[in-house]
Residue, then its C-alpha position, 0 to 999 in steps of 0.5 A: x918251061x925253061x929255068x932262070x939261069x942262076x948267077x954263080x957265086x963268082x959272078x955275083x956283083x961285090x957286096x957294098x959294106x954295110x952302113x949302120x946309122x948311129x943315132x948321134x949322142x946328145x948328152x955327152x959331158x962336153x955338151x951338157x957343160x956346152x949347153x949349161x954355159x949358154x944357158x947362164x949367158x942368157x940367164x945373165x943378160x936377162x938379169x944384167x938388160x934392166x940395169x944396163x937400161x937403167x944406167x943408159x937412161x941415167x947417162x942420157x939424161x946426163x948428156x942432156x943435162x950437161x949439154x944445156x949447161x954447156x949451152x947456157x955458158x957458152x950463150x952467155x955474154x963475157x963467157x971464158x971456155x977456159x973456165x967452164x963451171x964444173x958439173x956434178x956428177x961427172x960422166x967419168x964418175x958415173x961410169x966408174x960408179x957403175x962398175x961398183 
């Protein structure tokens, strides 16, 4: 019966290095702070979407408001545009008043 013939040492392939695979790190200190700054972002714009609607709804009735104005003056007969009447509150004073 004859014998499998035994590869030398010599003639044997080269070893291929050895590849551990490293579970990554979640928690490390840079994600963590990474990861708490996302979460106060959602946080905010899910309080600050209502008062954004809020002031979107108000400035759109304004618009309409002031655009029925505007309307109504220019229609009427004998009308100046240089002397519009004034409208309150004024598109610039309800931004500046919601920055408040």
């Amino acid at each position: 019966m004859p014998v499998p013939a035994q590869v030398a040492p010599a003639q044997a392939s080269p070893k291929k290095p050895i590849q551990a695979a490293l579970p990554t790190v979640i928690n490390t200190p840079s994600r963590i702070e990474a990861d708490i700054s996302k979460s106060r972002e959602k946080l905010m714009e899910v309080a600050l979407r209502s008062i954004r609607q809020e002031a979107t709804d108000a400035l759109a009735t304004i618009r309409q408001r002031d655009e029925a104005r505007r309307r109504e003056i220019m229609n009427k007969p004998g009308c100046s545009p240089c002397d519009p009447p004034a409208v309150d509150p004024t598109y610039f004073q309800t931004l500046s008043a919601s920055r408040h």
